[in-house]
N, C-alpha and C positions, 0 to 999 in steps of 0.2 A: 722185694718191692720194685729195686730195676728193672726185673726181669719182667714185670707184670706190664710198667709204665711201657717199655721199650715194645711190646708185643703190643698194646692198646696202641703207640704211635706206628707201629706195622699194621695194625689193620685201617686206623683210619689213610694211613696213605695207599696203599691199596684201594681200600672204596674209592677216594678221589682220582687214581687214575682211572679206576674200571667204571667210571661215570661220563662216558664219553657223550657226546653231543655233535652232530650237524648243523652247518652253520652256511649262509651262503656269503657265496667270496670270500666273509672272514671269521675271524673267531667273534669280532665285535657286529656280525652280520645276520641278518635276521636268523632265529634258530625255525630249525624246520622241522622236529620233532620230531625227528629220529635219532636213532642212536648209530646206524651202520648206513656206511656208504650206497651197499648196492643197495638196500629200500629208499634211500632219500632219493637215487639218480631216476630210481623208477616213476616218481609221481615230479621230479623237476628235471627235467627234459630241457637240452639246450641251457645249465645252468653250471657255473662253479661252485662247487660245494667242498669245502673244508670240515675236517673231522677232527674236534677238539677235547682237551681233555681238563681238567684240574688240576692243577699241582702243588701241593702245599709246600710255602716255605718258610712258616714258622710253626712249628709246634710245641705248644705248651704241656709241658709232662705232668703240672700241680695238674692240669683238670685233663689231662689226656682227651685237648682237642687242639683241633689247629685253628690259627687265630689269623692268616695272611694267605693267598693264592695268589697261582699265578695259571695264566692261561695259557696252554701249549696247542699250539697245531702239531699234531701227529700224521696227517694224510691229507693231500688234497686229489680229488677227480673230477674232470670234465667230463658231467653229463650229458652223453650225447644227444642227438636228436631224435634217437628212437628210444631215449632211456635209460641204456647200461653207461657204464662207465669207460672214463680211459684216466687212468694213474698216472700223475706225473710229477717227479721228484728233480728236485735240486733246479727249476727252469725257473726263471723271470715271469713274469705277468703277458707282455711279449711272445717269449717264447712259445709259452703256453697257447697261447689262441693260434698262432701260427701252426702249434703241432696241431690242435685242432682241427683247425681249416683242413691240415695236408691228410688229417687222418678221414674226413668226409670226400676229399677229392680219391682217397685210395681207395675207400668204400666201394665209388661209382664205376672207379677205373677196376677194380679187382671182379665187380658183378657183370662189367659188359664184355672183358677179358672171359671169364666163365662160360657166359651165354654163348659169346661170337663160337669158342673154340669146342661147346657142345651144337652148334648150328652147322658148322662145317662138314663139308660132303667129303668123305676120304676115302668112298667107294673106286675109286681111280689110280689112290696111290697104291706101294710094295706094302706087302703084307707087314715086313717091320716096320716101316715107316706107321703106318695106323697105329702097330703096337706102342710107339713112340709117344703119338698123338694122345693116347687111349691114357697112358700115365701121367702126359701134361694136364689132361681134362680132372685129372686127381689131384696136383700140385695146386692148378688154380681154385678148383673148391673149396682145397684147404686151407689155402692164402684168405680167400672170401671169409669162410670161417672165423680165421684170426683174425680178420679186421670186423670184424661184426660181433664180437666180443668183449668183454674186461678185458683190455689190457693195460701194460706197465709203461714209461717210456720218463727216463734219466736224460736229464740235457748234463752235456758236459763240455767246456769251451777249451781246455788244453789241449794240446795238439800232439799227447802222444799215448800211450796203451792202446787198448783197441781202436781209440780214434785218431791213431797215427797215418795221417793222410787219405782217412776214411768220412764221409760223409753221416753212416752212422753202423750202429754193430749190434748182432742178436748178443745176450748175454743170458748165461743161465739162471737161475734164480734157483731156490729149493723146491721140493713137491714136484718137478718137471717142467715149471710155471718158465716162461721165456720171457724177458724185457728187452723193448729197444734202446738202446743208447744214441743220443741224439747230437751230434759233433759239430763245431763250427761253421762248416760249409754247410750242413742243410738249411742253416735258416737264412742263407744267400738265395737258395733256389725258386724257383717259381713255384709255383700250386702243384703246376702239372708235373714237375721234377722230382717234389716233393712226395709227392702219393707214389710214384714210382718204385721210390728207394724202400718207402714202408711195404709195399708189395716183396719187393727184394728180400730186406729182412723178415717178411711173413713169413716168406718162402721156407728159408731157414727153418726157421721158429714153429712152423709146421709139419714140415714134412722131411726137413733134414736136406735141403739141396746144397750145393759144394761153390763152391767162388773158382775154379779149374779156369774159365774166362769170364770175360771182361769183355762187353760189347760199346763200349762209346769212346773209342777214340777214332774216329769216325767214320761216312756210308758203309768202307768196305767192309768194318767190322762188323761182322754180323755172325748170326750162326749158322754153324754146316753141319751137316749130316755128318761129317768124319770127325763129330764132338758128341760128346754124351748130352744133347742138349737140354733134352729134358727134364737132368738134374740140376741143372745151372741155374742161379738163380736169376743171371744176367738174360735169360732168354725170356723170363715175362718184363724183364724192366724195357727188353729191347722190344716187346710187340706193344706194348703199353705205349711207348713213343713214336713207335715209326708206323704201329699195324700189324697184324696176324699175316706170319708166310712163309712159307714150308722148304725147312731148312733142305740145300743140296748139296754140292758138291763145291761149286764155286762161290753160293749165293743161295739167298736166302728168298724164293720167290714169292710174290703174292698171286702167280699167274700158272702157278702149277695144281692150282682147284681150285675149284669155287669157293669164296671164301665173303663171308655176309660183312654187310658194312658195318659198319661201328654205330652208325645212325646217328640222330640230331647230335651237333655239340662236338664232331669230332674235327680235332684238330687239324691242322694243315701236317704231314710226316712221310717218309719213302715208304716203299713198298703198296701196291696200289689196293692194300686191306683195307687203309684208312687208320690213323693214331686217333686217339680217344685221349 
């Protein structure tokens, strides 16, 4: 008879988990009638959506039902503005909108980075240098990509494992799935610093690029030619801020080809490509 009671209270806890609900902003938040994240973010666009479940925490074995719940948040996503999702765990309310913000600023910045460096004329430069170019134009598509997808993004405020003196860090996930972890100092940074870093980490998180340099400790750091630069992931963070410009020997020029402007909206940055 235990063994009957104890299996009846394993399935009804079960069903109460596996009876998940969409809820906006909170579990006590309008329910939106669905049951999964990616269908709710598709029809509330620009919306916080929480994914909630039941939890029973008393169960009565005389009548094998549960007689008290309680309500768990399991997931939250920021539906973005086109619909899909961005996952974010363990962040403040705060925090949250902020990644938001930085994740539509990287959006803009990851598709004019794209555009600029498939607009570029490189019929002028060494035949490796194009080859060079040829494989940035594949890093930045697939940055574009990542940020125009479901993704993950963990806030974490201690200042050391991966986020040991780091602003933020790809991390693996199972299935091949990539999240960003989001450190103390990015939510100091501006918008535009902020999209930056997430291009950086896209970088990663896409196409496998190497941290070998580091371009912001300041003008003269830039990339050269006598660097692998186009696996770096510091060379979109560095054209993303200062401008598209072709790395050399001493210097990283924007005067060494024609190179399209960045157009309305682009920030004041060296290299005379124009920062976006």
């Amino acid at each position: 008879m235990k063994k009957l009671l104890l299996s009846a209270a394993c399935v009804a806890l079960f069903s109460a988990a596996s009876g998940a609900t969409v809820h906006k902003e909170s579990c006590d938040g309008e329910d939106t009638g669905y049951k999964t994240l990616n269908k709710a973010c598709a029809n509330n666009p620009s919306t916080v959506l929480v994914n909630c479940i039941n939890i029973c925490t008393h169960f009565d074995f005389r009548t094998a039902k549960c007689t008290d719940w309680t309500t768990k948040e399991i997931a939250t996503a920021v539906c973005t503005s086109s619909g899909d999702k961005m996952l974010v765990r363990k962040c403040t309310d705060e925090q949250t909108e902020f990644a938001a913000q930085a994740l539509e600023t990287a959006r803009e910045q990851a598709q004019t980075l794209s555009d600029a460096l498939h607009a570029m004329d490189l019929s002028e430069l060494e035949v490796e240098t194009q080859r060079r170019f040829g494989y940035a134009k594949m890093i930045a598509k697939g940055a574009l990509n990542w940020v125009n997808h479901d993704r993950q993004f963990l806030c974490k405020m201690e200042d050391d494992g991966m986020c040991k003196g780091n602003a933020a860090a790809a991390i693996p996930l199972t299935g091949g799935l990539v999240a960003i972890r989001l450190c103390a100092p990015f939510f100091n940074y501006s918008a535009k610093s902020a999209g930056s870093v997430i291009i950086h980490e896209a970088t990663h998180s896409c196409c496998g690029t190497t941290d070998l340099e580091y371009y912001n400790s300041g003008d003269a750091d830039q990339p050269l030619s006598t660097q692998h630069w186009p696996v770096i992931a510091d060379t979109y963070t560095y054209w993303i801020m200062h401008g598209l410009c072709v790395p050399g020997e001493t210097e990283c020029s924007a005067d060494a080809v024609a190179i399209p402007s960045a157009g309305a909206g682009a920030g004041a940055g060296g290299g005379g490509g124009g920062a976006w």
